[in-house]
VEXBA-304681 format. One record per residue (C-alpha): residue number from 0; chain; y, x, z. Coordinates in Angstrom, 2 decimals. Layout:
REC    n  chain       c2       c1       c3
REC  NUM      A        Y        X        Z
...
END
This chain:
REC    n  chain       c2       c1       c3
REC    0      A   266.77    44.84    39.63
REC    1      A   269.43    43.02    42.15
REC    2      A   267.29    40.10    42.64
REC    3      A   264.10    42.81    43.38
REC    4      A   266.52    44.35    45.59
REC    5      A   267.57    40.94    47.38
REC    6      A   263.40    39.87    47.65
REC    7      A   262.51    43.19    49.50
REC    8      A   266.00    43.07    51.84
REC    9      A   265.46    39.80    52.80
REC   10      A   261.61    39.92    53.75
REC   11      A   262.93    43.16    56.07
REC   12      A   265.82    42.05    57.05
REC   13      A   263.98    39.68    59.73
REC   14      A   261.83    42.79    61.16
REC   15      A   265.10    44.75    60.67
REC   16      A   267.08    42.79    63.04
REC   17      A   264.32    42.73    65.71
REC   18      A   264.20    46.74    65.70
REC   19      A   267.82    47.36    65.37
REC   20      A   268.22    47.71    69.72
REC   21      A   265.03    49.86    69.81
REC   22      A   266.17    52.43    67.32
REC   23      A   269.67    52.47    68.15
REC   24      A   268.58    53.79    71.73
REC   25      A   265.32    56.07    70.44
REC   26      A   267.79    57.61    68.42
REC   27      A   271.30    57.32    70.08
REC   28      A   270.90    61.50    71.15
REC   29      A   269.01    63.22    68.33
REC   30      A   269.82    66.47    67.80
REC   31      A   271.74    65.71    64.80
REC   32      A   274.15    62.84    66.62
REC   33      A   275.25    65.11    69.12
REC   34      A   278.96    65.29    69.04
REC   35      A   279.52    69.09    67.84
REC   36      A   283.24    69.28    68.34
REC   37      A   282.99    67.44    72.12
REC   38      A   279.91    70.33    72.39
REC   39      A   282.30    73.23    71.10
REC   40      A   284.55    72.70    73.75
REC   41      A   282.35    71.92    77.02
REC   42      A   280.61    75.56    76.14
REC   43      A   283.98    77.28    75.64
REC   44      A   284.76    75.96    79.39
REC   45      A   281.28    76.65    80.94
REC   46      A   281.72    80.23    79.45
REC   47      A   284.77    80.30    81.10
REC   48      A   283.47    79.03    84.20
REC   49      A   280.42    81.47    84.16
REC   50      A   281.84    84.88    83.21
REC   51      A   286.07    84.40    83.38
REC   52      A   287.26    86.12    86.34
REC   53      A   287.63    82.44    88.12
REC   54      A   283.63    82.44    88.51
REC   55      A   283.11    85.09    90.75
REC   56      A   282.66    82.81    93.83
REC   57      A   279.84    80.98    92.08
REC   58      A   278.60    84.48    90.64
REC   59      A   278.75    85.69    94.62
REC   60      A   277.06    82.81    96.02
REC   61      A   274.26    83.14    93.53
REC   62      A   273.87    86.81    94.33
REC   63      A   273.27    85.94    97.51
REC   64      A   270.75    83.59    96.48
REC   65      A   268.52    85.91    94.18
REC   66      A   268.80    88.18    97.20
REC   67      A   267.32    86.16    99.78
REC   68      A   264.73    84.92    97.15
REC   69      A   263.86    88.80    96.58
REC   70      A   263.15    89.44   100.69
REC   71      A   266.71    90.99   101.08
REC   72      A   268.14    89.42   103.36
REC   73      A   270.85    92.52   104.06
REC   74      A   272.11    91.90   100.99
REC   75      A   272.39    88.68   101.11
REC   76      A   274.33    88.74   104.61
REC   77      A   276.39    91.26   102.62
REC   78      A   277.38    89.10    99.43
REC   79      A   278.28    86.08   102.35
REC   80      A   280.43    88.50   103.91
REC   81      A   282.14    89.61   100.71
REC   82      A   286.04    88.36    99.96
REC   83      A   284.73    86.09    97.20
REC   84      A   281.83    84.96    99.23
REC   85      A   283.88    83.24   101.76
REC   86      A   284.62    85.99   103.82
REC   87      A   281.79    85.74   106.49
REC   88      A   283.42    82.18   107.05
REC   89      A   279.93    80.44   106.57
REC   90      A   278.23    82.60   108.92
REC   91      A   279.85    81.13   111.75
REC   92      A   277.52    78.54   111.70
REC   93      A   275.03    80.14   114.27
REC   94      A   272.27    77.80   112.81
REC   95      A   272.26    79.10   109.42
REC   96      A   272.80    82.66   110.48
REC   97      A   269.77    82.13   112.95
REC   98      A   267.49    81.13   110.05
REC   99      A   268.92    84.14   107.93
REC  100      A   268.36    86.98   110.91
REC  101      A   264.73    85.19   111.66
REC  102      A   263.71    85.21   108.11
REC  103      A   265.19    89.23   107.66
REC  104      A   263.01    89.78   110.95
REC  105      A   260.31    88.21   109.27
REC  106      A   260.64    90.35   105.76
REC  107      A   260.67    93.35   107.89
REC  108      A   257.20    92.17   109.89
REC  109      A   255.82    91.65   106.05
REC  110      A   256.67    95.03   104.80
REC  111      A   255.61    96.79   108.20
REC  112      A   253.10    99.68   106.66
REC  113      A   252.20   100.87   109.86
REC  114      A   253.31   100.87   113.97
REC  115      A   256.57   102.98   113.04
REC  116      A   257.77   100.01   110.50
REC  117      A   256.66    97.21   113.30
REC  118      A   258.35    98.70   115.92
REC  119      A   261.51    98.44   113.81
REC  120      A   260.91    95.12   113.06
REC  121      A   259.98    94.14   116.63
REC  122      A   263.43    96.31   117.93
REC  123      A   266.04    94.15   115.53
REC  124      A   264.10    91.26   116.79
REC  125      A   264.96    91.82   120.34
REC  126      A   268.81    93.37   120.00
REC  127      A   269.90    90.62   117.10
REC  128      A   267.80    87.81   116.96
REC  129      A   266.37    86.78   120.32
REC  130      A   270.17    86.47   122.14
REC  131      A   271.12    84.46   119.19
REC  132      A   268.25    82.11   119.61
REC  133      A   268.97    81.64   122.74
REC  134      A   272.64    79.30   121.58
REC  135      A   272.37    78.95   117.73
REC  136      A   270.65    75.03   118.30
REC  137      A   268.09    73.58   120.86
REC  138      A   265.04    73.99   118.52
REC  139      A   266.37    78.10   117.87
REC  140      A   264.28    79.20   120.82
REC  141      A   261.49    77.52   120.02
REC  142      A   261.23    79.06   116.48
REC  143      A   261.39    82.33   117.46
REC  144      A   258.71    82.27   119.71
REC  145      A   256.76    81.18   116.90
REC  146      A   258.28    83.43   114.56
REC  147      A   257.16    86.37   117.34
REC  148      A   253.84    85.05   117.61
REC  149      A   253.15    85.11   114.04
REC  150      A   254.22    88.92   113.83
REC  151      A   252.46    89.19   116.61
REC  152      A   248.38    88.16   115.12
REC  153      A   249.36    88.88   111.75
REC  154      A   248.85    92.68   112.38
REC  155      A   247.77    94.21   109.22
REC  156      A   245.17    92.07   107.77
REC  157      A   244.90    91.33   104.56
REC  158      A   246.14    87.63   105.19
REC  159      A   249.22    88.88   106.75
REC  160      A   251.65    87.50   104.18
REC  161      A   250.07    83.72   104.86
REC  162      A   250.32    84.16   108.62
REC  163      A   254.08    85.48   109.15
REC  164      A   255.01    83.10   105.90
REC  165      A   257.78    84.85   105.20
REC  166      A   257.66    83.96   101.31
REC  167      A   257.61    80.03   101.77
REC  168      A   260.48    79.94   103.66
REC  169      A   262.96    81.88   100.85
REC  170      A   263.41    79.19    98.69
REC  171      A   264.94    76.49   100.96
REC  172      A   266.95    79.38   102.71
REC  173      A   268.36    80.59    99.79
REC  174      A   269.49    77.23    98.42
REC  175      A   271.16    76.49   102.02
REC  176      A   272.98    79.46   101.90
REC  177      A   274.24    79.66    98.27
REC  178      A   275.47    76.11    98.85
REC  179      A   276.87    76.65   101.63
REC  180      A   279.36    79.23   100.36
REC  181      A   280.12    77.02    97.14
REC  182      A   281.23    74.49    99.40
REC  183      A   282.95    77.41   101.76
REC  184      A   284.60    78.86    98.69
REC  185      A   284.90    75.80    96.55
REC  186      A   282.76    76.90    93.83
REC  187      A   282.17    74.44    91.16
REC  188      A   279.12    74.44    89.15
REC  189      A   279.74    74.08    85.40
REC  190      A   279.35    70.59    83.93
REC  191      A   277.05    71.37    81.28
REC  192      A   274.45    72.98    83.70
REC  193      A   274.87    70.11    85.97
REC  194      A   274.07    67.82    83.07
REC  195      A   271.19    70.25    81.57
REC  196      A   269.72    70.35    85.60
REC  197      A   269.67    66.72    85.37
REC  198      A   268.04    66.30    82.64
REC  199      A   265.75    68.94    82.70
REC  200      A   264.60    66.61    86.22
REC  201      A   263.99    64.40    84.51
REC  202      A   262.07    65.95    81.76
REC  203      A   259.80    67.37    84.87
REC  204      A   258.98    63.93    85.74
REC  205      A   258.61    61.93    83.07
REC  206      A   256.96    64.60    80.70
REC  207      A   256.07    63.37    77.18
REC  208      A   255.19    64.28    73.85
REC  209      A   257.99    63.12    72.74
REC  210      A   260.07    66.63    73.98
REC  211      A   258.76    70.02    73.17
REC  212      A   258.69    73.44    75.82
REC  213      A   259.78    75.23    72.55
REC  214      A   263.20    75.41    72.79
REC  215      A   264.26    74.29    76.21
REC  216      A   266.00    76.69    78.70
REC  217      A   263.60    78.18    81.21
REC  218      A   263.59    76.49    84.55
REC  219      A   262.22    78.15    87.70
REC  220      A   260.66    75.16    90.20
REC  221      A   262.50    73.09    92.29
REC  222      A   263.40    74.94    95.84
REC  223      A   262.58    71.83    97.63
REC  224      A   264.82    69.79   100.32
REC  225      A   267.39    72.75   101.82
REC  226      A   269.76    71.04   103.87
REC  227      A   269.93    71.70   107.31
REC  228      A   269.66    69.34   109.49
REC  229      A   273.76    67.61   110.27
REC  230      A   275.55    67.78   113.59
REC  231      A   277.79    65.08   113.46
REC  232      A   277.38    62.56   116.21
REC  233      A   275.55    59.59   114.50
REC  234      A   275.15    61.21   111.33
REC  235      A   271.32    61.91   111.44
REC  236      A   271.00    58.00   111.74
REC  237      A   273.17    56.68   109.61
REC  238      A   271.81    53.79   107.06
REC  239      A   273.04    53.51   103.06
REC  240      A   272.29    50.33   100.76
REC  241      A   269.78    51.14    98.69
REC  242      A   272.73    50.90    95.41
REC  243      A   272.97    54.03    96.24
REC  244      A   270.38    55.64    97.79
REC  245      A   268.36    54.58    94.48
REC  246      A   270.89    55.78    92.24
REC  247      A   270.89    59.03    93.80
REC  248      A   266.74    59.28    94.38
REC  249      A   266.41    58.65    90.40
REC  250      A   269.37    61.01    88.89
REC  251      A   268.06    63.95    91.46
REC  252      A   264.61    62.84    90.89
REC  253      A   263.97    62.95    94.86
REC  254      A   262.56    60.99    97.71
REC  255      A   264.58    57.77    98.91
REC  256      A   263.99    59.81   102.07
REC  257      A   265.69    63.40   100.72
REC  258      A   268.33    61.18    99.05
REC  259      A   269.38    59.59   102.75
REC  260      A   269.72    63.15   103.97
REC  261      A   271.05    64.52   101.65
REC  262      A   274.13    61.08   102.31
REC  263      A   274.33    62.22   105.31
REC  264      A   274.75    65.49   105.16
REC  265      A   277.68    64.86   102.88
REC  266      A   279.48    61.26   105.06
REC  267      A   277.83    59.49   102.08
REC  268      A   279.73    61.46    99.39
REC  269      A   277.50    60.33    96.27
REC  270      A   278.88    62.86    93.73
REC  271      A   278.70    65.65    96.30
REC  272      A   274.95    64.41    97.23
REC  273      A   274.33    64.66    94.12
REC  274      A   275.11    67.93    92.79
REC  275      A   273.76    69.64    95.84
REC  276      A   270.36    67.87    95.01
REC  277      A   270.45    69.32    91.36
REC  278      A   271.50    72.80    92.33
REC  279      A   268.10    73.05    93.33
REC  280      A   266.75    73.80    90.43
REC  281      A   267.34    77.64    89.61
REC  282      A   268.35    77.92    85.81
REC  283      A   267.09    81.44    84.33
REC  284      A   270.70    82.60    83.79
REC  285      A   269.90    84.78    81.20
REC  286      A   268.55    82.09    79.17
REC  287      A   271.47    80.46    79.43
REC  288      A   273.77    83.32    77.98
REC  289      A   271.22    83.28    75.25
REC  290      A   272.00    79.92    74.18
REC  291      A   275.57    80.11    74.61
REC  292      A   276.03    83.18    72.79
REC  293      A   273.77    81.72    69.84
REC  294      A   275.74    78.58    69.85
REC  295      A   278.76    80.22    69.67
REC  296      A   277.85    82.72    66.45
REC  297      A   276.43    79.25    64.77
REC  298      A   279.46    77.52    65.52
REC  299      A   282.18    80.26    64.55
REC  300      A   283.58    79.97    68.26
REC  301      A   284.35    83.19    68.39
REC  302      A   287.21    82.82    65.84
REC  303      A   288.92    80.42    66.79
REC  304      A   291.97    80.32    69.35
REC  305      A   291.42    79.74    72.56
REC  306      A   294.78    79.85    74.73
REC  307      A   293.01    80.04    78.37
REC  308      A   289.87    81.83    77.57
REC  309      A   288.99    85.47    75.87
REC  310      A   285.43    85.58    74.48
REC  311      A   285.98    89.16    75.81
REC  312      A   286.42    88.42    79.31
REC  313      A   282.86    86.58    78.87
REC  314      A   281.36    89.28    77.10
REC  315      A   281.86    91.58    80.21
REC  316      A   279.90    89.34    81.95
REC  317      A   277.14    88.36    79.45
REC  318      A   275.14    91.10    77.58
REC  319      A   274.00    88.23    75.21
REC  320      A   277.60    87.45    74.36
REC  321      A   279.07    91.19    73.97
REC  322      A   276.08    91.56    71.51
REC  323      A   276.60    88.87    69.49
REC  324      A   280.32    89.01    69.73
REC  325      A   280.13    92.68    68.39
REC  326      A   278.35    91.66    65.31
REC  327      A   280.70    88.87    64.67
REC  328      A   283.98    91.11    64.83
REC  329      A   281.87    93.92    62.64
REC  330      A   281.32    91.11    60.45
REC  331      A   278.08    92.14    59.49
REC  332      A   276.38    89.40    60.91
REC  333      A   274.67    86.67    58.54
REC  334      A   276.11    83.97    60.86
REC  335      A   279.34    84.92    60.40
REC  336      A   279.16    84.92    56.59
REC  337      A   277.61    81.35    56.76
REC  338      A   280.19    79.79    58.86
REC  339      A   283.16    81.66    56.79
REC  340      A   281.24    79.81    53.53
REC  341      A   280.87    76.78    55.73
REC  342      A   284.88    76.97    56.28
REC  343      A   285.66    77.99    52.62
REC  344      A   283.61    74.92    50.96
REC  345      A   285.22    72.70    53.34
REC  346      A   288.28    73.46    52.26
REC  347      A   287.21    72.87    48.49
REC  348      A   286.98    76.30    47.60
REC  349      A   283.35    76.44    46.16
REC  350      A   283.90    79.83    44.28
REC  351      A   284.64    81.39    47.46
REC  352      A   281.54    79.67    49.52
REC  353      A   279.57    80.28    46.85
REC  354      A   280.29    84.18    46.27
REC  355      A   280.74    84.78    50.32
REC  356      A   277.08    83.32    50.06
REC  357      A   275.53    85.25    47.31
REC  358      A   276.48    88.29    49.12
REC  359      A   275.31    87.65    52.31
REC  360      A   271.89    85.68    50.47
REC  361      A   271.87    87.00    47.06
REC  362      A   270.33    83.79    45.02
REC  363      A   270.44    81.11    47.90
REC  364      A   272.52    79.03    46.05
REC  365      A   271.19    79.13    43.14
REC  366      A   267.48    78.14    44.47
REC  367      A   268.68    75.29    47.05
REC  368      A   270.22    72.22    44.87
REC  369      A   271.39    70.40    48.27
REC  370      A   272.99    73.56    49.20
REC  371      A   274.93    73.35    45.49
REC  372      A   275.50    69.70    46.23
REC  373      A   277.26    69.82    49.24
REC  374      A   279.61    72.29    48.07
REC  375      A   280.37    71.03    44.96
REC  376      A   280.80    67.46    46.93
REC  377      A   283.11    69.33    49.50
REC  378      A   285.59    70.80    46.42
REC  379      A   285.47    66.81    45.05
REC  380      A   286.31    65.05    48.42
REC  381      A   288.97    67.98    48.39
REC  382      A   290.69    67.12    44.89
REC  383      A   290.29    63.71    46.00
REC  384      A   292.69    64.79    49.09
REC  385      A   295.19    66.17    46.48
REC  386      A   296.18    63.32    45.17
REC  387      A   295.76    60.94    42.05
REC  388      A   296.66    63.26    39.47
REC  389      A   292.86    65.24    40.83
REC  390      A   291.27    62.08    41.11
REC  391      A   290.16    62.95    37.20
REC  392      A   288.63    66.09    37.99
REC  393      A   286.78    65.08    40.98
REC  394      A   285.23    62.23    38.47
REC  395      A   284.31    65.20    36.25
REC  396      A   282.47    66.89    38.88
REC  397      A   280.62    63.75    40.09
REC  398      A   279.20    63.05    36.59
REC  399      A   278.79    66.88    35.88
REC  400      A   277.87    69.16    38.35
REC  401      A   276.58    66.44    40.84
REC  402      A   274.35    64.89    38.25
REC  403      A   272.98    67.68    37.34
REC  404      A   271.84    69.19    40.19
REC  405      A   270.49    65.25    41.40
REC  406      A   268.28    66.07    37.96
REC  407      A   267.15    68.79    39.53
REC  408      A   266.59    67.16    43.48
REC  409      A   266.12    63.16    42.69
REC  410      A   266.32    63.64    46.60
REC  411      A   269.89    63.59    46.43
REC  412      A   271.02    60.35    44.71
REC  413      A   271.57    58.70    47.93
REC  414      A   274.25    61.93    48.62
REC  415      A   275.52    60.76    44.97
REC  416      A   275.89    57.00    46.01
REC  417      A   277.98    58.15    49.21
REC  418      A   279.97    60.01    47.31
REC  419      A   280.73    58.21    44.46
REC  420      A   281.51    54.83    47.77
REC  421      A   283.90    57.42    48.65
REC  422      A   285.79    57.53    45.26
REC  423      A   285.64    53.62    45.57
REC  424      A   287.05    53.44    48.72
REC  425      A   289.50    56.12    47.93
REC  426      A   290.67    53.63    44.09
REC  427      A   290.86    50.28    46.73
REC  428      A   293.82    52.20    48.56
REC  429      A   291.47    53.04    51.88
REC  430      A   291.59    56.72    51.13
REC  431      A   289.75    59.15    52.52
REC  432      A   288.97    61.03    55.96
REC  433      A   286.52    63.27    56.73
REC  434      A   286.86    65.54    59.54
REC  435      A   282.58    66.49    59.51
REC  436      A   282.93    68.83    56.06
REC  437      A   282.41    71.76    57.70
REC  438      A   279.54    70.38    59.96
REC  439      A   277.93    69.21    56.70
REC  440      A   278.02    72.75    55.13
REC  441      A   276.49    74.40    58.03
REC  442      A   273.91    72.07    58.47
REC  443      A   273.17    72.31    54.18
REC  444      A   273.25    75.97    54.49
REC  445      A   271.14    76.12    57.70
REC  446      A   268.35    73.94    55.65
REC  447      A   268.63    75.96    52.61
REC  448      A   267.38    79.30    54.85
REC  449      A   265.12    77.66    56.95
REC  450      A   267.13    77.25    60.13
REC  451      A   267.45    74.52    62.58
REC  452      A   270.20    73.81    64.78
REC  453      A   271.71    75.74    67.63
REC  454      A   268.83    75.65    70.58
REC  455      A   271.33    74.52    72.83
REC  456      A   272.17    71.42    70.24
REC  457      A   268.44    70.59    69.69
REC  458      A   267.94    70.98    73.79
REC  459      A   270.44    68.33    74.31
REC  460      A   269.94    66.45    71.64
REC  461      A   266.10    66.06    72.89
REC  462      A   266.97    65.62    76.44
REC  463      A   269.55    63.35    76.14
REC  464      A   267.31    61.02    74.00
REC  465      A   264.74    61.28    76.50
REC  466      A   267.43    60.00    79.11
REC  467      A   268.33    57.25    77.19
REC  468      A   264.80    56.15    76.59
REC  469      A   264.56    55.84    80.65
REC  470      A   267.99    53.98    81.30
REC  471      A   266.78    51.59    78.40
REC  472      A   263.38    51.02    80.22
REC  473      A   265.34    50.94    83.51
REC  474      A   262.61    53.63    84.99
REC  475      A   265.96    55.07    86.56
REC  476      A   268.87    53.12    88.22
REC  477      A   272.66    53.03    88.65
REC  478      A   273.18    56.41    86.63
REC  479      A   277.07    55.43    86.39
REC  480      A   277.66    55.94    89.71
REC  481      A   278.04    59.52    89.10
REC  482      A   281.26    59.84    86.75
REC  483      A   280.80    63.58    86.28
REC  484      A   277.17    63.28    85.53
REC  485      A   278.14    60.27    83.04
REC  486      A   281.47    61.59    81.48
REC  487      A   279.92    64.83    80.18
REC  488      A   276.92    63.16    78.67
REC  489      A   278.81    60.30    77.43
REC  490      A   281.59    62.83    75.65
REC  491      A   278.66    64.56    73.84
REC  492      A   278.10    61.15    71.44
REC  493      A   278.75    61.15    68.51
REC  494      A   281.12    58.61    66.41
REC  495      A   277.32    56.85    64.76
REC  496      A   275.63    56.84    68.00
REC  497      A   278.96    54.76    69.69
REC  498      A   278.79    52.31    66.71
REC  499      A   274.80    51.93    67.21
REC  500      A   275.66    51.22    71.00
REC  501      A   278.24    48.87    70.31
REC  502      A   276.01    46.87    67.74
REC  503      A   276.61    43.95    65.45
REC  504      A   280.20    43.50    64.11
REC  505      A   282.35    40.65    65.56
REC  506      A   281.71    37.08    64.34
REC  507      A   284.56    36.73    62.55
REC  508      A   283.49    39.08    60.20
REC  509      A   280.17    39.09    59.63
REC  510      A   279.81    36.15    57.81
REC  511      A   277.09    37.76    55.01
REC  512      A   273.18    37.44    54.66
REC  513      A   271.49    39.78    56.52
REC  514      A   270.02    40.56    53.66
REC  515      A   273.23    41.33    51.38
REC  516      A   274.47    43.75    53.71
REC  517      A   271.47    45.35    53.91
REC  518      A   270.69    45.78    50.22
REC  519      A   274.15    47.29    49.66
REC  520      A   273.55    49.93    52.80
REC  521      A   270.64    50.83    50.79
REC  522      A   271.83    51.41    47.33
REC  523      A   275.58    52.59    48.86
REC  524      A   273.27    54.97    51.46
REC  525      A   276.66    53.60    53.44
REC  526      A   276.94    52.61    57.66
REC  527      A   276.86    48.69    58.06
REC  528      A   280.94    48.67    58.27
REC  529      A   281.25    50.33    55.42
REC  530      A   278.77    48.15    53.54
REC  531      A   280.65    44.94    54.85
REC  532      A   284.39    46.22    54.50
REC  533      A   283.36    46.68    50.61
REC  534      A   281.52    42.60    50.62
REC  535      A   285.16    41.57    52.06
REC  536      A   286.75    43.01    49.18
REC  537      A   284.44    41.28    46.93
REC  538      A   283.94    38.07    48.45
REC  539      A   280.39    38.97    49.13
REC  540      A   279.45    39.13    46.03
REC  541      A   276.75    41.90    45.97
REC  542      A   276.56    42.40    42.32
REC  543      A   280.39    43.01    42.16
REC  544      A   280.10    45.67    44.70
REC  545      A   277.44    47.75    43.08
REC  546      A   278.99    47.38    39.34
REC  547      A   281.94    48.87    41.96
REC  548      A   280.21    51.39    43.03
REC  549      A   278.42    52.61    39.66
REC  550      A   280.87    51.63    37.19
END
């Protein structure tokens, strides 16, 4: 059987080798590799960013968005005038309040239902806009003469909304004036829906089979190139190498051309470029609570401490959240009993996993033998924890209750194989460490009712991979320009997608057949280190490992 096992390695282990690179980066972000603890904490800080009392100035400046995107510009004046909105501080720029009083004169022109509601509009054109246009910027003047005009012949045709174009002209106005009071009030968009705006770019432009609509957060389109046009001596001809202009035109998934102006709007500010490029695209905000509040019931977040941040502050401003978190503190919800089983079988209590379950899913345990598996694996790695003197028991459970449920699921002998490497490890003095148990549960018990991941996990998880497939076929450039951009993806690895990046042990120590190593990674269902820590404690010799392992 060893020397079967050695034919078969060694014809793949050519192939194998070839591959390795590919696969390491087509699968370096799955869903399943995301980093769940590094993911736990970036959405306890963007809920804290997006509903804590510290995000009103971003909520502000986005009201004033939505407003100016709805025809109101009133309101919109209002929210820029507003203590969190700056304080009327960005409407000192005559430009942009120009463009704001034009477009409201405009909205007014387009909801005219007769000569009453034009000669309103036509009055606030000549007591507010026309002696503004007449010092906001040379080309102000010009505009509103053709802003007048187009009120003018528009009348009340039926192609009136085309002719005063009143409706193309929201979306760039809207994104100039939300970021200009992020910038007034220092407003800082949260680093997960930087990364998620980033990537969802990306999606837009390289679109694939490879990543499904099904699950991803809803997106409105891009507003197009907002900034206005900059006033500093020089600025508007100002030249960048193309290391970063490039950089920036790929990770904004722009024009070379937007990317220059968007340099020197900012003094050539990359970062700042950058995120003023990706704000916009308009997330649907309500979306987003519903993926955060989902991830959070999954994940148990609403348990545990948090010394900064009070899942009821967010819940105030979230309807998604102060549902969910309602049915978590009634404890009626199923999540809640899964991820208290989760918990209790991590631990090593199975009883208690087991009975929490049945109640909450009378006979799930009972019908899923990888459910019955895990747990009963969980309360062996536990005894295992405890000490020699329980290193008897867990044997008992390996060759009782885990064989007999791998009679029932042949499936699960590689689970038995990486268990029963564990107990090896664990008799060679290595011990053992396992900080995933409780990820492990929750993914068995998610399987055993038919339930993927979190969205938000399987959104990244697809997106990321998606990213990574582009930076390996260098269709886009110089990503790590932008630390924030790189820092938040980068933290959301997990541990086996850093070891597939950082590839083939050192020299020193892999000095086994390709094919040996890979035979016992098969049999030992182990990672490559593992398999080769075990061949240095055996001299290579395969069939001493396995007797090892079995024995």
């Amino acid at each position: 059987l060893l020397r079967g096992g050695k034919d078969l390695s060694r014809k793949a282990a050519e192939s194998a080798k070839e591959t390795r690179a590919s696969m390491a980066t087509a699968t370096r972000y799955a869903g399943a590799s995301i980093d769940l603890e590094a993911l736990d904490a970036l959405v306890v800080r963007t809920a804290m960013e997006l509903y804590c009392a510290g995000s009103h100035s971003r909520t502000v400046s986005e009201r004033a968005r939505e407003s100016v995107l709805s025809g109101d510009v009133l309101s919109a004046l209002r929210w820029a005038e507003h203590e969190k909105g700056g304080s009327g501080a960005v409407l000192e720029d005559k430009r942009l309040l120009f463009k704001l009083k034009k477009q409201h004169f405009l909205e007014l022109a387009l909801a005219a239902d007769g000569t009453e509601d034009l000669e309103l509009a036509l009055r606030y054109c000549r007591e507010d806009l026309a002696p503004l246009a007449l010092e906001a910027y040379p080309e102000a003047y010009d505009e509103f003469k053709s802003a007048m005009f187009a009120v003018v012949s528009a009348g009340y045709g039926l192609d009136k909304a085309e002719k005063l174009g009143a409706a193309e002209g929201r979306p760039s106005l809207a994104a100039a004036l939300s970021l200009a009071m992020r910038k007034e009030t220092g407003a800082r968009e949260p680093d997960l829906l930087l990364l998620l705006r980033h990537l969802l770019l990306l999606r837009a432009k390289f679109a694939n089979d490879d990543v499904g609509d099904e699950h991803l957060p809803l997106a409105e389109p891009t507003d197009g190139a907002f900034l206005l046009p900059v006033e500093t001596p020089g600025a508007s001809s100002q030249v960048f190498p193309e290391s970063v202009v490039l950089p920036l035109r790929d990770a904004a998934c722009v024009t070379s051309r937007e990317a220059t102006e968007a340099l020197r709007h900012f003094g050539g500010d990359v970062e700042s470029a950058l995120e003023s490029e990706l704000l916009r695209v308009r997330l649907n905000e309500d979306e987003i609570g519903e993926l955060i509040a989902e991830y959070a019931t999954r994940r148990g977040l609403f348990s545990r401490d948090q010394s900064e941040f009070s899942w009821a502050e967010a819940a105030a401003g979230c309807p998604a959240i102060a549902s969910a978190l309602a049915s978590w503190e009634d404890g009626t919800g199923r999540e809640r009993a899964a991820r208290d089983a989760a918990a209790a079988a991590a631990a090593g209590r199975s009883k208690e996993a087991e009975a929490v379950l049945d109640r909450a899913f009378p006979g799930l345990v009972a019908r899923s033998p990888r459910l019955a598996f895990e747990i009963k694996r969980r309360e062996l790695l536990g005894l295992m924890r405890g000490g020699k003197q329980q290193l008897q028991e867990a044997l008992d459970i390996a060759r009782g209750d885990l064989r007999d449920l791998v009679d029932r699921d042949p499936g699960l002998m590689s689970d038995l194989k990486r268990t029963m490497a564990s107990l090896v490890f664990y008799n060679k003095g290595a011990g053992y460490d396992d900080g995933e148990g409780e990820v492990e549960v929750a993914r068995a018990i998610a399987e055993a009712l038919g339930v993927g991941p979190p969205r938000l996990q399987s959104v990244l998880g697809d997106l990321l991979e998606l990213q990574a497939k582009l930076l390996e076929a260098d269709e886009i450039l110089g990503l790590d320009k932008f630390e924030r951009l790189v820092s938040t993806a980068a933290s959301l690895r997990s541990k086996e997608a850093v070891e597939m990046d950082e590839g083939e042990p050192p020299e020193e120590v892999q000095r086994f057949e390709e094919c040996t190593i890979l035979t016992l990674m098969e049999f030992m269902s182990s990672t490559r280190a593992r398999a080769i820590e075990l061949l240095c404690q055996h001299d290579g010799n395969l069939e001493q490992c396995l007797e090892t392992v079995f024995v």
